[in-house]
C-alpha positions in Angstrom: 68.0 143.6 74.0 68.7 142.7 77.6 70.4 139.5 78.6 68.8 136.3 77.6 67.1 133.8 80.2 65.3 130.7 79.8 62.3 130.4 82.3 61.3 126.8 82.8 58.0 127.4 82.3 55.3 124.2 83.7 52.2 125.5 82.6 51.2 127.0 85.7 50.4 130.3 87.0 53.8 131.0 89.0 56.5 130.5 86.1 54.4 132.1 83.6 54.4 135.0 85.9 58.0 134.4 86.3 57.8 134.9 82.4 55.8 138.5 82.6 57.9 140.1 85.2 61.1 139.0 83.5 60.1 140.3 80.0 58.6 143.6 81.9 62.7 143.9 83.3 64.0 144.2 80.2 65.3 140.7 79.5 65.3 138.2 76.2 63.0 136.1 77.9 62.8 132.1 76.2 60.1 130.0 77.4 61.1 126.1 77.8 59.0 123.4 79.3 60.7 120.6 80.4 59.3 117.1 79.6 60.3 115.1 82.1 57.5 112.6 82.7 56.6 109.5 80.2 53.0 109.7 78.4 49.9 110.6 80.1 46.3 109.1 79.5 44.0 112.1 78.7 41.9 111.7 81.9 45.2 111.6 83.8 46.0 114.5 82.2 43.5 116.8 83.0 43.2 115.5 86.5 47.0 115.9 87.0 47.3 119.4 85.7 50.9 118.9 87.2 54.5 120.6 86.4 55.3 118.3 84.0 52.2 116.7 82.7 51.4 117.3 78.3 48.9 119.2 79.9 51.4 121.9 80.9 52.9 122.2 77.7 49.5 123.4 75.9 49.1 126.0 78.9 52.7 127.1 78.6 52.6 127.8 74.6 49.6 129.5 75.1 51.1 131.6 77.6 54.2 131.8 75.8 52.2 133.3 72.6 50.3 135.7 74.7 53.8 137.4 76.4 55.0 137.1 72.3 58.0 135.1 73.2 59.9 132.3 71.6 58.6 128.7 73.1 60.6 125.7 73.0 59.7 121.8 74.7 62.8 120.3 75.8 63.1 116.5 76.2 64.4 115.5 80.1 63.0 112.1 80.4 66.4 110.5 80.4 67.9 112.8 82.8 64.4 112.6 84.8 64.5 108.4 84.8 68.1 108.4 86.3 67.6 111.0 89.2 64.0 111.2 90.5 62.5 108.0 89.7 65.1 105.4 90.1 66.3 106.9 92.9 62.6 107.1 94.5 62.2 103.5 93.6 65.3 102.7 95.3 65.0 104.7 98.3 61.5 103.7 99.4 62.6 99.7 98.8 65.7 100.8 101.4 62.2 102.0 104.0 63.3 105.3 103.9 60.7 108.4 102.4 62.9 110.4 99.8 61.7 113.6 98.6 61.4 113.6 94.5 61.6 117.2 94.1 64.6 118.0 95.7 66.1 115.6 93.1 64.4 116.8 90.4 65.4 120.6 91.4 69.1 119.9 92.2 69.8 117.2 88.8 67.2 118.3 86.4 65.5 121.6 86.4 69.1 123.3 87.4 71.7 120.8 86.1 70.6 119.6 82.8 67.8 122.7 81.8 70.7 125.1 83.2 73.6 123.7 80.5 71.4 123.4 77.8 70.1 127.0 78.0 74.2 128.0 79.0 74.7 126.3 75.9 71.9 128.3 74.1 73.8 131.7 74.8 71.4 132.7 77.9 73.3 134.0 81.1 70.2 132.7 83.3 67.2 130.4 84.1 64.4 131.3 85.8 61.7 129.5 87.6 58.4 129.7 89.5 59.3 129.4 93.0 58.5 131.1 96.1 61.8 132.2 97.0 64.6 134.7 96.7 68.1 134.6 95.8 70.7 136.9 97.0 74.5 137.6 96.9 75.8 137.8 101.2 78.8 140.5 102.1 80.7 137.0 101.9 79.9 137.0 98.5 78.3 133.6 98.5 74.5 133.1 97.0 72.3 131.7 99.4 68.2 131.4 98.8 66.5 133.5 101.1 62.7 132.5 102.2 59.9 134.2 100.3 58.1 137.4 101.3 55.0 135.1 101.7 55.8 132.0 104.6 52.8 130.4 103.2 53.7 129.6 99.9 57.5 129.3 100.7 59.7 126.6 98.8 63.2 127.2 100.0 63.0 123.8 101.6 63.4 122.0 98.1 66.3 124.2 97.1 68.7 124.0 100.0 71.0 121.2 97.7 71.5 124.2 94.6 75.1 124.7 93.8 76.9 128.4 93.9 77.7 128.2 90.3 73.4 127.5 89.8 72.5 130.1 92.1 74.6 132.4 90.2 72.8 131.6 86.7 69.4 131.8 88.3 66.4 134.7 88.7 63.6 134.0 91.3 61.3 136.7 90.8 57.7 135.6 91.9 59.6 135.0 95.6 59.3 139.3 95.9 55.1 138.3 95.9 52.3 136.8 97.5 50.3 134.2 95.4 47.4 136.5 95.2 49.4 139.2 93.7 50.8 136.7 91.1 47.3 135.9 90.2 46.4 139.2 89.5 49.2 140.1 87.8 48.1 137.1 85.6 44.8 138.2 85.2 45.5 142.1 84.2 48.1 140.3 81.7 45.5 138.4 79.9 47.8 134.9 81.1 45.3 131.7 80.4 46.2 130.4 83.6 45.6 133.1 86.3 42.6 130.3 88.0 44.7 127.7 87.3 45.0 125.3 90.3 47.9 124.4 92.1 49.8 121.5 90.9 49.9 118.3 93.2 52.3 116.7 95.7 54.5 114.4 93.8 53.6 114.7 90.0 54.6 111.7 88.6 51.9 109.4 91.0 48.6 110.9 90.2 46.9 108.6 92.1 49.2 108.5 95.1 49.5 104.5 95.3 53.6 104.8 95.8 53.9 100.9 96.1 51.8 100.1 92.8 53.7 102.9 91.1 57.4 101.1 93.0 56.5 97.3 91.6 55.7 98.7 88.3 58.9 100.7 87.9 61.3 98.6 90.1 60.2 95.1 87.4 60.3 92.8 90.5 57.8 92.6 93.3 58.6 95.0 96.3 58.7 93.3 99.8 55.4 91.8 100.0 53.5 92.1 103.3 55.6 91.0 106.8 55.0 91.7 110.1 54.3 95.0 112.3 56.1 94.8 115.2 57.1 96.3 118.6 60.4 98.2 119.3 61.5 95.0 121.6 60.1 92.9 118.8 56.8 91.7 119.6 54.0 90.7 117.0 51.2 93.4 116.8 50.1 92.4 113.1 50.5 92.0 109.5 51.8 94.8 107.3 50.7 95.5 103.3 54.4 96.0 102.6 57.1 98.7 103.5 56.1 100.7 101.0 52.7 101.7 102.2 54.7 103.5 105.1 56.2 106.1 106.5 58.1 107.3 110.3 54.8 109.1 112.0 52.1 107.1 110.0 48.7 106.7 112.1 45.8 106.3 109.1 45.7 103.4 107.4 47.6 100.7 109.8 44.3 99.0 110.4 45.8 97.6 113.9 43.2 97.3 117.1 45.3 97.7 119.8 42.9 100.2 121.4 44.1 103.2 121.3 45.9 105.5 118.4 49.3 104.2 117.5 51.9 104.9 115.2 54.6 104.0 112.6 58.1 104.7 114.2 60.5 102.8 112.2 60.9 100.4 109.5 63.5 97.5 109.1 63.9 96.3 105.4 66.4 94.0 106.3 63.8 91.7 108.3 60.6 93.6 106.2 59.1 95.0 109.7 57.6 97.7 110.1 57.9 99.2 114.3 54.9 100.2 116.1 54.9 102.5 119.1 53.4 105.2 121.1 52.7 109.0 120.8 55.8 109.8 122.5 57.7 107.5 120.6 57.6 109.1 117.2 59.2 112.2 119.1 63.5 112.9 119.1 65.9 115.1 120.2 68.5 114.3 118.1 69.3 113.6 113.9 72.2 113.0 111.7 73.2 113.5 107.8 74.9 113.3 104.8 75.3 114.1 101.8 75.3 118.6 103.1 75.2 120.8 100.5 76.1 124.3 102.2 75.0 127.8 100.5 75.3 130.7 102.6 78.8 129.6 103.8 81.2 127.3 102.5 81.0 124.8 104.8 80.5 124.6 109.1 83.5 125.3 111.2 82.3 125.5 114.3 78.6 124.6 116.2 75.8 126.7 115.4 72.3 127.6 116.5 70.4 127.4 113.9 66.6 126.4 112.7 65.7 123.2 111.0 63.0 122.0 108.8 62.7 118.8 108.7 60.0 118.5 106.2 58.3 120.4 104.0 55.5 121.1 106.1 57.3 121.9 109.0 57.7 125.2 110.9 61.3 124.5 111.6 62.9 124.1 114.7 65.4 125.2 116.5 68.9 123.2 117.2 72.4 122.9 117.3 74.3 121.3 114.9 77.7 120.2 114.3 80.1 118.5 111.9 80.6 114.7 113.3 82.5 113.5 110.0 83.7 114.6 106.7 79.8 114.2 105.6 77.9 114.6 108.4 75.8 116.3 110.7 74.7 116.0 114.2 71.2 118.3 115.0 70.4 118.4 118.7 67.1 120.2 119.2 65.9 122.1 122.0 63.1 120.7 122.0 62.0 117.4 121.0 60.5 117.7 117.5 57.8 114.6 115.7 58.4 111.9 113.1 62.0 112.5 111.9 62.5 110.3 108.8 65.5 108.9 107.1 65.7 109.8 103.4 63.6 113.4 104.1 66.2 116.4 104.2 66.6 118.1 106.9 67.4 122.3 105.8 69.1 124.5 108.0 68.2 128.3 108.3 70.6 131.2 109.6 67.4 133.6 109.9 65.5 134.4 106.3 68.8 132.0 104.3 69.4 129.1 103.9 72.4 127.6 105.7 72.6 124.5 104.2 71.4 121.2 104.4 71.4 117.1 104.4 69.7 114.0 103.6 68.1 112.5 107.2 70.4 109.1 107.9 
């Protein structure tokens, strides 16, 4: 029997595949779904068809029975509570956009599902994503992007530990999607058609300041006013919540031509208005760096930056300006950098490291 790993397995067609090729290598494969978000309403449920909806853990056993391997659901809400949502809740009542998956990768699917399963007797877990992991001459693991740039997801990894990269397998992140499909499909997997799961799974319906008051218990900063960067009145605003740095839709203003979100103050619960040109910088700072492919940055760099995920990446400089942070000075100026995004830094096809936007 080869050594044991526990794929996290979400329902969908990526970690079951994960699953396939794993058991195909020789390993003791264990499938685990983690369930991480509260109940579901049954028309929620098959509308979500997210990575952590009960919906996933019907398509995971039956995947799970049809690769003949052991199936287990493991109980995360706690663990889920304290790190995505409460932290989502409190970041986006701060006016800054956090990203729930990098939380969720760092604190749940690696911290808690990897010491449980270390716990179990397996040497590894092993996910679903579109990306590789690989040992440098400096013998350091860094995450390396996909052989497919359209389905990467190396951005939402950058914050992984050494000691996690070292317990993990990546194997779809050697494929294109369409090849994981039909691997699915000449394996008999239920889910080869299955659709892509949705942005941020735990708001189906994508109303972020509903989803804030509900979870938050008190009312989030009602609406205020939308104002200009030397503090003029342009309007009223629904709340900070409805918004985010680079916002055009929905700011219902008629000031005659297309403007745009380019700050928000929750201190005095405005929201800045500006031009085009505004919403473009040169320059970013953060904290909170998490470095992979070397142990930490000793000297300035060239390097690209993604500072969403979305974004091609750009090129910059960046240097250590404290203990904990980071100063990125593009060569160009790049659009809508926003505090509470992380910015990821790549050293060619690795990842470098990366921070939380200040």
């Amino acid at each position: 029997m080869g050594k044991k790993v526990v794929v996290g397995m979400s329902g969908g067609v990526d970690s079951s595949v994960a699953a396939l090729l794993l058991k195909k290598q020789g390993y003791d494969v264990i499938g685990v779904t983690m369930q991480i978000w509260q109940d579901e309403a049954e028309e929620i449920k098959e509308e979500n068809g997210g990575c952590c909806g009960l919906s996933a853990v019907d398509d995971a056993r039956r995947v799970a029975q049809r690769l003949d391997i052991p199936y287990y659901v493991m109980n995360f809400k706690k663990e889920f509570q304290e790190n995505v949502i409460d932290y989502f809740v409190e970041e986006y009542s701060k006016g800054r956009t956090p990203n729930p998956c990098i939380a969720c990768n760092r604190y749940v699917k690696w911290e808690s599902l990897l010491t449980k399963s270390l716990g179990l007797g397996a040497e590894y877990i092993a996910t679903g994503h579109y990306a590789r992991i690989e040992q440098l001459p400096n013998g350091r693991f860094a995450i390396r992007n996909s052989v497919t740039a359209a389905k990467d997801q190396t951005y939402a990894l950058y914050n992984l530990t050494q000691s996690q990269l070292a317990h993990t397998l990546m194997p779809v992140g050697a494929y294109p999607k369409d090849e994981i499909r039909q691997m699915a499909e000449e394996a008999g997997l239920p889910v080869a058609h299955k659709k892509d799961s949705q942005e941020i799974c735990f708001i189906p319906d994508h109303d972020y300041a509903a989803f804030i008051e509900r979870e938050s218990g008190k009312t989030v900063p009602g609406p205020g006013n939308f104002v200009s960067a030397d503090g003029e009145i342009l309007g009223k605003h629904k709340g900070i919540t409805h918004y985010t740095v680079g916002q055009r839709k929905g700011l219902n203003l008629s000031l005659g031509h297309p403007v745009f979100v380019t700050g928000i103050r929750p201190e005095t619960n405005e929201v800045v208005i500006g031009e085009n040109e505004d919403v473009f910088t040169g320059t970013l700072t953060c904290s909170r760096l998490n470095f992979m492919s070397v142990p930490d940055l000793t000297e300035p760099m060239r390097v690209k930056a993604k500072i969403r995920y979305a974004h091609q990446g750009a090129f910059c400089l960046i240097e250590k300006i404290g203990e904990d942070r980071v100063k990125c000075t593009f060569e160009e100026p790049v659009r809508a950098v926003t505090p509470g995004q992380a910015a990821v830094f790549y050293d060619g096809e690795y990842v470098l490291g990366g921070g939380t936007i200040e």
